[in-house]
mmCIF file of the N, C-alpha and C atoms, coordinates in Angstrom:
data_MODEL
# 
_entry.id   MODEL 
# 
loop_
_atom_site.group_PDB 
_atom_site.id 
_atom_site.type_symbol 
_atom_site.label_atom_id 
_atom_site.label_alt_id 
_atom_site.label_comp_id 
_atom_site.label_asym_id 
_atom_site.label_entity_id 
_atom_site.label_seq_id 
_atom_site.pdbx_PDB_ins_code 
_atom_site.Cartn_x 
_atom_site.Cartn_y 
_atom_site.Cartn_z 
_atom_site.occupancy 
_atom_site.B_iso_or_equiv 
_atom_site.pdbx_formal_charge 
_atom_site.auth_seq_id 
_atom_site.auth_comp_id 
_atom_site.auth_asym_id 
_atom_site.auth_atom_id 
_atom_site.pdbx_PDB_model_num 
ATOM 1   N N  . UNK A 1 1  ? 0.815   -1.201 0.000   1.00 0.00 ? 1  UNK A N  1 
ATOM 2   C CA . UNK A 1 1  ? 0.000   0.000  0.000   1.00 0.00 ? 1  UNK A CA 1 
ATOM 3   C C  . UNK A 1 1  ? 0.855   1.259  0.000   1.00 0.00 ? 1  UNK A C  1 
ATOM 4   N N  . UNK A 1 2  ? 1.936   1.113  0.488   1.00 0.00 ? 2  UNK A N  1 
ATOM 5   C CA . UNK A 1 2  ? 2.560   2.270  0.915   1.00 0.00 ? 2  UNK A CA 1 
ATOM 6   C C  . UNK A 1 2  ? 3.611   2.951  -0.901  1.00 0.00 ? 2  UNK A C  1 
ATOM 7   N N  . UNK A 1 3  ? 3.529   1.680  -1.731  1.00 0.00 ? 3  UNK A N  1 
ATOM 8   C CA . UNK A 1 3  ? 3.790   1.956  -3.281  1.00 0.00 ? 3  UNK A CA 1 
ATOM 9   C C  . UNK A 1 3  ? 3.029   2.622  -3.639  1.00 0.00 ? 3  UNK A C  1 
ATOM 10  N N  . UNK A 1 4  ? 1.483   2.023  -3.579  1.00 0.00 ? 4  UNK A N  1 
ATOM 11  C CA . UNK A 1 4  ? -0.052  3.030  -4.512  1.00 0.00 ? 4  UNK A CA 1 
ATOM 12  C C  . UNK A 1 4  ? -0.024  4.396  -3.608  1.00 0.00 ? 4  UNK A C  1 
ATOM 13  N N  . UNK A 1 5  ? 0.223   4.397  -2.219  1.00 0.00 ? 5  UNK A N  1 
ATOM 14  C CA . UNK A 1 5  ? 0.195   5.943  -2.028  1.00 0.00 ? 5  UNK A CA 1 
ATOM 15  C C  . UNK A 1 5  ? 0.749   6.977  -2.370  1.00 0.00 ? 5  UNK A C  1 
ATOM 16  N N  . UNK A 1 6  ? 2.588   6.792  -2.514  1.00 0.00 ? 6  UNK A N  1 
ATOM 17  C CA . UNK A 1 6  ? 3.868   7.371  -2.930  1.00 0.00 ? 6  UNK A CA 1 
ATOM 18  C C  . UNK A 1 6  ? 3.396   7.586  -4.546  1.00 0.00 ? 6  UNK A C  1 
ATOM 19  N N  . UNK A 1 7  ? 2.613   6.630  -5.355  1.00 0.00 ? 7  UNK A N  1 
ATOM 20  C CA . UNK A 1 7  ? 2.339   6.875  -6.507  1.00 0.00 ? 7  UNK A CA 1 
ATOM 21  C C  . UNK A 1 7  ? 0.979   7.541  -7.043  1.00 0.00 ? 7  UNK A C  1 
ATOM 22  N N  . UNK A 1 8  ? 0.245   7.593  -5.933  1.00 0.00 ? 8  UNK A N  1 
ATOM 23  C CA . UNK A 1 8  ? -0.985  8.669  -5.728  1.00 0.00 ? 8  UNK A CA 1 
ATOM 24  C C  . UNK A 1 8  ? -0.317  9.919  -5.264  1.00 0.00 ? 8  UNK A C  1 
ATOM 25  N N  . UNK A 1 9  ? 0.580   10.500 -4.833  1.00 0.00 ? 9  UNK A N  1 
ATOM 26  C CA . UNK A 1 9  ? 0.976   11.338 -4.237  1.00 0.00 ? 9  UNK A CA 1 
ATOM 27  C C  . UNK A 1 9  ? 1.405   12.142 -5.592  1.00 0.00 ? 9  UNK A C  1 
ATOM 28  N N  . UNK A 1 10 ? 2.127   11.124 -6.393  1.00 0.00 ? 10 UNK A N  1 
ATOM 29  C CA . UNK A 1 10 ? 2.565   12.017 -7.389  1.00 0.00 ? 10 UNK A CA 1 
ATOM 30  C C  . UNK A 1 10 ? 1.780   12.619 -8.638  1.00 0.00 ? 10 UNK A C  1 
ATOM 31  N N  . UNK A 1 11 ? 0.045   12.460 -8.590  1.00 0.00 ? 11 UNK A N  1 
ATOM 32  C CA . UNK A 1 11 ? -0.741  13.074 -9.415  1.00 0.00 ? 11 UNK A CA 1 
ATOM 33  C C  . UNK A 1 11 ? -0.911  14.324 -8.465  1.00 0.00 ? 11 UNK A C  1 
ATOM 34  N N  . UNK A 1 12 ? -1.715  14.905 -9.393  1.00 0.00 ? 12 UNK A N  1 
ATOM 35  C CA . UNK A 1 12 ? -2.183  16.481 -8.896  1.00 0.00 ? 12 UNK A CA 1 
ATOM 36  C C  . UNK A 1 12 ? -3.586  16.210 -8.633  1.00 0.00 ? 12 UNK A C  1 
ATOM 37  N N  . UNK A 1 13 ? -4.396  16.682 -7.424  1.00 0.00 ? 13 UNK A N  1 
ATOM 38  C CA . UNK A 1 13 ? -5.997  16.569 -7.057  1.00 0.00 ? 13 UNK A CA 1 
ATOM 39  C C  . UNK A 1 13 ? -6.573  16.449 -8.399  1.00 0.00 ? 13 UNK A C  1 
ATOM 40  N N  . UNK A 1 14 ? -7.000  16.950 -9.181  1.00 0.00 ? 14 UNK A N  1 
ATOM 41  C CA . UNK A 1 14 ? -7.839  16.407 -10.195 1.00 0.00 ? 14 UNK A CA 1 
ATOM 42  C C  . UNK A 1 14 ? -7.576  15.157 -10.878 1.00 0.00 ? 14 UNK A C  1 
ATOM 43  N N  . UNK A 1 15 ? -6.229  14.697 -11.373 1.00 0.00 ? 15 UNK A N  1 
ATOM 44  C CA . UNK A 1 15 ? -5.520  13.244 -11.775 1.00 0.00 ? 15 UNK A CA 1 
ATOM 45  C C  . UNK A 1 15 ? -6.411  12.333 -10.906 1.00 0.00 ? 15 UNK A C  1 
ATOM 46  N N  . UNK A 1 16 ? -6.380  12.581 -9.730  1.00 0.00 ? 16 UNK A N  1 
ATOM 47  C CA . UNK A 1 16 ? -6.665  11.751 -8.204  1.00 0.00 ? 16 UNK A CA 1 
ATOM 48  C C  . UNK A 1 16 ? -8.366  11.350 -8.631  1.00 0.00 ? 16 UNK A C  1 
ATOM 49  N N  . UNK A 1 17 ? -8.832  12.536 -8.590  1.00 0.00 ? 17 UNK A N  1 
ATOM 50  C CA . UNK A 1 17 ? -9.987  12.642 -8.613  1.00 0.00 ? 17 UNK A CA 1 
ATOM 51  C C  . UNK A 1 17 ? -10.586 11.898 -10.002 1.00 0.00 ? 17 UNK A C  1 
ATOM 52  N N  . UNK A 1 18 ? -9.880  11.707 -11.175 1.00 0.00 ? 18 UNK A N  1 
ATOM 53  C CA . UNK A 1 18 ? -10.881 11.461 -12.458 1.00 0.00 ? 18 UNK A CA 1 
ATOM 54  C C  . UNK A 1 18 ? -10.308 10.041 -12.103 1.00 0.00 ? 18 UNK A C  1 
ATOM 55  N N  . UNK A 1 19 ? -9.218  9.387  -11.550 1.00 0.00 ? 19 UNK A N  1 
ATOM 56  C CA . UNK A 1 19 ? -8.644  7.980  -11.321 1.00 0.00 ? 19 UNK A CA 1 
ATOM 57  C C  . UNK A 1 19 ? -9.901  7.438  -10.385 1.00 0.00 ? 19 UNK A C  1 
ATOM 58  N N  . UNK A 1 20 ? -10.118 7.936  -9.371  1.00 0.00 ? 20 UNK A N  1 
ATOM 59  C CA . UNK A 1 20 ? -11.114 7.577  -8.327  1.00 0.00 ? 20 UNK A CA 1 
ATOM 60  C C  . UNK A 1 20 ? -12.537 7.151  -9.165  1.00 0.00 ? 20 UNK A C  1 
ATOM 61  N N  . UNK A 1 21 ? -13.119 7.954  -9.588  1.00 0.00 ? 21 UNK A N  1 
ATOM 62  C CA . UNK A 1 21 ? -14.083 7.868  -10.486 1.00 0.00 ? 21 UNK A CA 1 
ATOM 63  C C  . UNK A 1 21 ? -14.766 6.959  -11.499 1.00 0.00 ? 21 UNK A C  1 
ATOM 64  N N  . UNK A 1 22 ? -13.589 6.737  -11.925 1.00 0.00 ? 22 UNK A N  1 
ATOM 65  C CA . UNK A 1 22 ? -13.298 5.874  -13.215 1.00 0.00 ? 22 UNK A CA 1 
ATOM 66  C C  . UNK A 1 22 ? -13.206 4.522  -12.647 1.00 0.00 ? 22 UNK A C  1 
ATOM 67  N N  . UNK A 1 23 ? -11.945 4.171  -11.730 1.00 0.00 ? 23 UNK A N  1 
ATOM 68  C CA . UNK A 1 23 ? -11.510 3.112  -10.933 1.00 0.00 ? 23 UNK A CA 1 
ATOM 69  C C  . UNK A 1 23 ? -11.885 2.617  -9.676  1.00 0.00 ? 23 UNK A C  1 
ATOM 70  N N  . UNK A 1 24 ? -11.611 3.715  -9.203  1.00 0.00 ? 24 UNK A N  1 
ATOM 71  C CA . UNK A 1 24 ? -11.746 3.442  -7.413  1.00 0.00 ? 24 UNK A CA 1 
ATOM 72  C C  . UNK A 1 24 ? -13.181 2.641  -6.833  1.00 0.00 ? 24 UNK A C  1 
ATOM 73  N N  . UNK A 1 25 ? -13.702 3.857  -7.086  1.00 0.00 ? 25 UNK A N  1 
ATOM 74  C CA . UNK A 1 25 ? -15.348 4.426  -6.788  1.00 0.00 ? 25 UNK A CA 1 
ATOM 75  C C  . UNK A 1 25 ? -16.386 4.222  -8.077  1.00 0.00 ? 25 UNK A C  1 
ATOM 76  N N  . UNK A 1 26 ? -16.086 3.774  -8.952  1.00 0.00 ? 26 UNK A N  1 
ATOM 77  C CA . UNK A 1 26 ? -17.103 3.879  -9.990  1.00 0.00 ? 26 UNK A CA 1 
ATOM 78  C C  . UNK A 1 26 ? -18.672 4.004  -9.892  1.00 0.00 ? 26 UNK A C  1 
ATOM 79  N N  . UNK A 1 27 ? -19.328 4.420  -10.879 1.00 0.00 ? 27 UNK A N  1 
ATOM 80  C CA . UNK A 1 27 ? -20.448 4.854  -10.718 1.00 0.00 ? 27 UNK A CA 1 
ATOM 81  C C  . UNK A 1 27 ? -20.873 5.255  -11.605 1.00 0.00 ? 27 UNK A C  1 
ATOM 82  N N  . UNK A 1 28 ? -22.822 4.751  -11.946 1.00 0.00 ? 28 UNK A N  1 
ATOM 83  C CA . UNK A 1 28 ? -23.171 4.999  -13.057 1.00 0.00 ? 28 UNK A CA 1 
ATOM 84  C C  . UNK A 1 28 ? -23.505 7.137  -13.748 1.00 0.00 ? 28 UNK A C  1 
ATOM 85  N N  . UNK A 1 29 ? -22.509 7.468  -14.228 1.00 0.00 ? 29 UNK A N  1 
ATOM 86  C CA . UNK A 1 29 ? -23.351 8.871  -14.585 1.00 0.00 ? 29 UNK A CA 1 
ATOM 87  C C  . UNK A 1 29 ? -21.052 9.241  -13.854 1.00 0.00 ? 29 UNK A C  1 
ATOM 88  N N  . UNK A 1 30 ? -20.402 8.530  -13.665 1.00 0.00 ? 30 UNK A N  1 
ATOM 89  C CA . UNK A 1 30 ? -19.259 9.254  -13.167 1.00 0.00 ? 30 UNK A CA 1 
ATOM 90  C C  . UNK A 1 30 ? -18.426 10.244 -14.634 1.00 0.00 ? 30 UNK A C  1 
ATOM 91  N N  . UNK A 1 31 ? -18.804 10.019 -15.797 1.00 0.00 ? 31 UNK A N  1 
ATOM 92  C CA . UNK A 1 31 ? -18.353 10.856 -16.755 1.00 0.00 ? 31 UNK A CA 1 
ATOM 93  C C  . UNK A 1 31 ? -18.860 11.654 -16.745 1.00 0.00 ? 31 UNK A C  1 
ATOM 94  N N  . UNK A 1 32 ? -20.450 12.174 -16.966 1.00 0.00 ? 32 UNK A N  1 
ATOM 95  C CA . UNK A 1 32 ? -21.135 13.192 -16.924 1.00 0.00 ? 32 UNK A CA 1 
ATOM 96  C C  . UNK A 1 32 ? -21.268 14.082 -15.817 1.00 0.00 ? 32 UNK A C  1 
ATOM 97  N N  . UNK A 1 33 ? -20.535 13.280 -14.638 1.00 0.00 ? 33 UNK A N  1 
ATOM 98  C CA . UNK A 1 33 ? -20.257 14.161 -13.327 1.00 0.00 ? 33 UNK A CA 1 
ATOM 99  C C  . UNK A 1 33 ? -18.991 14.830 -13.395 1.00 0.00 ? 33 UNK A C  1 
ATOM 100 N N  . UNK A 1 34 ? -18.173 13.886 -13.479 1.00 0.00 ? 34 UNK A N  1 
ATOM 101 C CA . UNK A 1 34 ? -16.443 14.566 -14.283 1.00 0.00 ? 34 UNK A CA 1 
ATOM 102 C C  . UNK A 1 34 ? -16.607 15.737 -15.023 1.00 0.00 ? 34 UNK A C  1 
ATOM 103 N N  . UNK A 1 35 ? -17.457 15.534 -16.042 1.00 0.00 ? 35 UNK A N  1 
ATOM 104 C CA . UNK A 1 35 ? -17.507 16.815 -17.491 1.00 0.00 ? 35 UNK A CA 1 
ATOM 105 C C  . UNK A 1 35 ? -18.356 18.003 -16.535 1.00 0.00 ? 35 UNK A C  1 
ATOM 106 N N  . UNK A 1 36 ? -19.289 17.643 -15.467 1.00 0.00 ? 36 UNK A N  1 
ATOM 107 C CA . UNK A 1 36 ? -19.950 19.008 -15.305 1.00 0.00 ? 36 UNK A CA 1 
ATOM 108 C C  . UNK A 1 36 ? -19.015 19.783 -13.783 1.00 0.00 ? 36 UNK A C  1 
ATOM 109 N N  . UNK A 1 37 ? -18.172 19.043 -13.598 1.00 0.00 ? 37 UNK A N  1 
ATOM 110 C CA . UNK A 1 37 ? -17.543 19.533 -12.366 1.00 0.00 ? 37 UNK A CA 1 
ATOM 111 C C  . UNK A 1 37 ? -16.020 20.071 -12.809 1.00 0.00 ? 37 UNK A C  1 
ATOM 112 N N  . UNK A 1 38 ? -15.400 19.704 -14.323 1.00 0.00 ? 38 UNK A N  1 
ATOM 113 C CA . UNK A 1 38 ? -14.296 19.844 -14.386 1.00 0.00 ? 38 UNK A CA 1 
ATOM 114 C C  . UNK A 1 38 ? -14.337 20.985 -15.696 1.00 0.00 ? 38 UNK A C  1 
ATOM 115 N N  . UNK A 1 39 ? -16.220 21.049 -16.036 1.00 0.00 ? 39 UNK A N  1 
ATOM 116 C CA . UNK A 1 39 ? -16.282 21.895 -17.074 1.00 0.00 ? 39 UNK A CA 1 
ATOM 117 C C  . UNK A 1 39 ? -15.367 21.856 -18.282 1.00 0.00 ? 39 UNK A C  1 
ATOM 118 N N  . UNK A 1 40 ? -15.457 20.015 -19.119 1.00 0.00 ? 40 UNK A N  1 
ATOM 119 C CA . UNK A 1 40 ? -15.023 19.692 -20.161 1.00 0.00 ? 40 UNK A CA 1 
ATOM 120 C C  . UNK A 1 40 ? -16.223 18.803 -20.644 1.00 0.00 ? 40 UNK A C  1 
ATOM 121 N N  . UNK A 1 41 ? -15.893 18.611 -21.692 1.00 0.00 ? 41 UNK A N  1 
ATOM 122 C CA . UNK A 1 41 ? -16.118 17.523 -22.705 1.00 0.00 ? 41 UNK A CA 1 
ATOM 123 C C  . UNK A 1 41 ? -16.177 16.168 -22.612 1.00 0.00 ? 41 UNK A C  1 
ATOM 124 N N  . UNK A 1 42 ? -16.802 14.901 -22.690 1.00 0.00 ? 42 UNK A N  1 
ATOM 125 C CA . UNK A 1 42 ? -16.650 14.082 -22.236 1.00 0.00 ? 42 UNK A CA 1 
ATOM 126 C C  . UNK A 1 42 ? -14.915 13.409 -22.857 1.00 0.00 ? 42 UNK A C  1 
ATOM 127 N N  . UNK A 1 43 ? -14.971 13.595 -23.774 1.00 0.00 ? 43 UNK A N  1 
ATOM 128 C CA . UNK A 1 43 ? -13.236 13.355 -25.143 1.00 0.00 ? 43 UNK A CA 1 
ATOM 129 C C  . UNK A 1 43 ? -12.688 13.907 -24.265 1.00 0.00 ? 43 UNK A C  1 
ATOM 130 N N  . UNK A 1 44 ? -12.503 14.769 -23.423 1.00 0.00 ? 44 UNK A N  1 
ATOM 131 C CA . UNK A 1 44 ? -11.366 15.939 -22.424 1.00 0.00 ? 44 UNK A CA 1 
ATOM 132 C C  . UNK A 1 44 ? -11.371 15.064 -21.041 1.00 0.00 ? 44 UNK A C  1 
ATOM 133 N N  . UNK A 1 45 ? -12.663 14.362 -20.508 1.00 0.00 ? 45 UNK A N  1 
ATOM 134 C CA . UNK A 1 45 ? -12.355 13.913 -19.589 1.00 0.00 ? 45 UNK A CA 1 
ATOM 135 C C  . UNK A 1 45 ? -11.129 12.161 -19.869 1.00 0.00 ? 45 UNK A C  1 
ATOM 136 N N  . UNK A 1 46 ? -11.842 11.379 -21.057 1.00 0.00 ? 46 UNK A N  1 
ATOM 137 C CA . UNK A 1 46 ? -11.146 10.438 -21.240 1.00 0.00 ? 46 UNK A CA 1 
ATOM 138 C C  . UNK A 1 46 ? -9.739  10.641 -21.300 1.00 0.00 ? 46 UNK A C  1 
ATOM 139 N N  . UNK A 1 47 ? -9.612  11.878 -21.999 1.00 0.00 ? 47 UNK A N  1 
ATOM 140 C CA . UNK A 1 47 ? -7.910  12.109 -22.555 1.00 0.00 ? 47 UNK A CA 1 
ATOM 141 C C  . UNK A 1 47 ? -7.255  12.491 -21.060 1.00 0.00 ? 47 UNK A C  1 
ATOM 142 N N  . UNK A 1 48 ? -7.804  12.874 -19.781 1.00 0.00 ? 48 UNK A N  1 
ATOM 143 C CA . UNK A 1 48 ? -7.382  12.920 -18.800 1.00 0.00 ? 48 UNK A CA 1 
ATOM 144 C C  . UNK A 1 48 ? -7.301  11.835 -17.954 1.00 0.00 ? 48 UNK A C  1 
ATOM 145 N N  . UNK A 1 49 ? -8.297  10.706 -18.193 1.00 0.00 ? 49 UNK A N  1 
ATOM 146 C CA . UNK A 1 49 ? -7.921  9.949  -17.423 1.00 0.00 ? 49 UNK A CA 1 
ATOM 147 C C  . UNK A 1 49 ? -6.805  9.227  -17.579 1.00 0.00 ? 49 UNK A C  1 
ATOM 148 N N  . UNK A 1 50 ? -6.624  8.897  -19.542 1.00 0.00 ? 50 UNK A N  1 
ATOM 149 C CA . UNK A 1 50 ? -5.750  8.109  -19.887 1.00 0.00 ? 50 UNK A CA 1 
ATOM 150 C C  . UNK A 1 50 ? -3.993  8.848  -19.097 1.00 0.00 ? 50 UNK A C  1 
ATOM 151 N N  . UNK A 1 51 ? -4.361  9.708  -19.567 1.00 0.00 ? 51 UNK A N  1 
ATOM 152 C CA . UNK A 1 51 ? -3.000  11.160 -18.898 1.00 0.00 ? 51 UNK A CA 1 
ATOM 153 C C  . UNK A 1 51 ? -2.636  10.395 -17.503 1.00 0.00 ? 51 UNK A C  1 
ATOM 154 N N  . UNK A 1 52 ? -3.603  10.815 -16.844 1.00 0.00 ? 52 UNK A N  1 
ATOM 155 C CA . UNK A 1 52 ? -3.382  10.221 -14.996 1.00 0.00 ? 52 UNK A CA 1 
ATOM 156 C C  . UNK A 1 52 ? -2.562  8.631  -14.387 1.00 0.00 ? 52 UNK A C  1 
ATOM 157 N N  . UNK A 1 53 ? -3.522  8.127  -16.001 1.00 0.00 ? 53 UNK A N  1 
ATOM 158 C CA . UNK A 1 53 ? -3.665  6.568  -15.408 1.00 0.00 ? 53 UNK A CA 1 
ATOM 159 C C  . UNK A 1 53 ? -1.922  6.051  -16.229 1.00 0.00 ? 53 UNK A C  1 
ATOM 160 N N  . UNK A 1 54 ? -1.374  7.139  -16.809 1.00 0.00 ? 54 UNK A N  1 
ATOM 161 C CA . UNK A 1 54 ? -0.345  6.602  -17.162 1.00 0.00 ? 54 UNK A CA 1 
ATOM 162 C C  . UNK A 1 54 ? 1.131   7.300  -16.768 1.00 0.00 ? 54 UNK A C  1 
ATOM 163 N N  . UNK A 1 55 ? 0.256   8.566  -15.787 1.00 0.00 ? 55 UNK A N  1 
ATOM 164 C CA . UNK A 1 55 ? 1.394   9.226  -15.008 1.00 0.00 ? 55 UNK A CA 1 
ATOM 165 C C  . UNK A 1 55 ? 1.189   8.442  -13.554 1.00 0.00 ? 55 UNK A C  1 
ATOM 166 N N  . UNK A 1 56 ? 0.369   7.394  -13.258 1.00 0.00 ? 56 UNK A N  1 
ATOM 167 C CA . UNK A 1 56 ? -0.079  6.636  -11.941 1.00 0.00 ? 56 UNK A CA 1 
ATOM 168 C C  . UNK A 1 56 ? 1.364   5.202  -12.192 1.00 0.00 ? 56 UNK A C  1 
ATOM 169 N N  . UNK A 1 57 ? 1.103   5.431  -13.422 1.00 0.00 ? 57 UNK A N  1 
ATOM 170 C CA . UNK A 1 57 ? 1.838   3.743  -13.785 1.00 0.00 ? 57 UNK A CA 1 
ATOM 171 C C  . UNK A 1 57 ? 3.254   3.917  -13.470 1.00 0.00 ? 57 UNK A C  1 
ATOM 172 N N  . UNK A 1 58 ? 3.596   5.016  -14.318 1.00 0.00 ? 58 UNK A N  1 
ATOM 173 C CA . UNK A 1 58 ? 4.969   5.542  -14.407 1.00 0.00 ? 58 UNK A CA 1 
ATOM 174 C C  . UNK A 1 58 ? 5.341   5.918  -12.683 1.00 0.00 ? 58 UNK A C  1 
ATOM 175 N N  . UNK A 1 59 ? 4.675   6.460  -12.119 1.00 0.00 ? 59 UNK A N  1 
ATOM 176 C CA . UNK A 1 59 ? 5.308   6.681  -10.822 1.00 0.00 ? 59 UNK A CA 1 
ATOM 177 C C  . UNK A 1 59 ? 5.173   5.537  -9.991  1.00 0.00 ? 59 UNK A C  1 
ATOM 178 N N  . UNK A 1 60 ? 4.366   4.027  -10.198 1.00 0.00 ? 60 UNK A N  1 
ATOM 179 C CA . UNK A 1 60 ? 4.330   2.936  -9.895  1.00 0.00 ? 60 UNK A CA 1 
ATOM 180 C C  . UNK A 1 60 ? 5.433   2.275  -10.013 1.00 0.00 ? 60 UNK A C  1 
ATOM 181 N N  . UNK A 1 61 ? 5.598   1.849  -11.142 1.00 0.00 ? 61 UNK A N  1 
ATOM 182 C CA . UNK A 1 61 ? 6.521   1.155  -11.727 1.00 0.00 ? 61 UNK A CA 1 
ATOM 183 C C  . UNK A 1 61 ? 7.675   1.705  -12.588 1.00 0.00 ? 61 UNK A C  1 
ATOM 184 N N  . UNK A 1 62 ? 8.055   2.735  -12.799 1.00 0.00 ? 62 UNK A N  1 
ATOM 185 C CA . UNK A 1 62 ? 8.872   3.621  -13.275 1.00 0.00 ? 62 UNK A CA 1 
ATOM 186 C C  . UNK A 1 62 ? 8.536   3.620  -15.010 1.00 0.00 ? 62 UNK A C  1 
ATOM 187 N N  . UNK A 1 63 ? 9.619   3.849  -15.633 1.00 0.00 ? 63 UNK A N  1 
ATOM 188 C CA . UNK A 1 63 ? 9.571   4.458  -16.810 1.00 0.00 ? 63 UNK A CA 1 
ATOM 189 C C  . UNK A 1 63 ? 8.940   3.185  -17.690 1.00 0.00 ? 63 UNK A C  1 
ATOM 190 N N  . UNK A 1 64 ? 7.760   3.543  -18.513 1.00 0.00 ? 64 UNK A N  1 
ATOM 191 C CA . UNK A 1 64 ? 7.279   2.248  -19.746 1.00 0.00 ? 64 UNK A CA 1 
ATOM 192 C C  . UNK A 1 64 ? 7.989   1.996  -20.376 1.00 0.00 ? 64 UNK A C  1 
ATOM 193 N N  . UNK A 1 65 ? 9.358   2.771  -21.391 1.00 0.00 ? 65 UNK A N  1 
ATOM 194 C CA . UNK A 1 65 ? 9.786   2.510  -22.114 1.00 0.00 ? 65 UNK A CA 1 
ATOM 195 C C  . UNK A 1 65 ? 9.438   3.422  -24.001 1.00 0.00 ? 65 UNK A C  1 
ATOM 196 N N  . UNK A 1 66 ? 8.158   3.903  -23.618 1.00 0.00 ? 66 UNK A N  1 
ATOM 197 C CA . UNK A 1 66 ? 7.364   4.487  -24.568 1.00 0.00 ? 66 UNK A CA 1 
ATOM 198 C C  . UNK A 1 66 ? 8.040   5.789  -25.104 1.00 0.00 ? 66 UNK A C  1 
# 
């Protein structure tokens, strides 16, 4: 646990927040809650999660290689 925190630590509150959403906590209507709270697009929220979920990995497990 103390890996996923050090690697939660290293997103910024919103990263945190669209990861939770998506992953954590899921829930039916969690995109259309994302888009009206982060005041985007639903395409703006995906392109953020993918963003998060691969700055989550990288500070997990270090560099992809990509």
């Amino acid at each position: 646990l103390k890996c996923m925190d050090r690697a939660l630590g290293a997103l910024s509150g919103e990263e945190k927040l669209v990861l939770q959403r998506f992953y954590m906590c899921p829930e039916k209507g969690s995109v259309e809650r994302l888009c009206s709270e982060l005041g985007l697009e639903s395409s703006s929220v995906y392109r953020k999660r993918d963003k998060a979920l691969r700055r989550f990995t990288v500070a997990l497990y270090g560099s992809t290689g990509d």
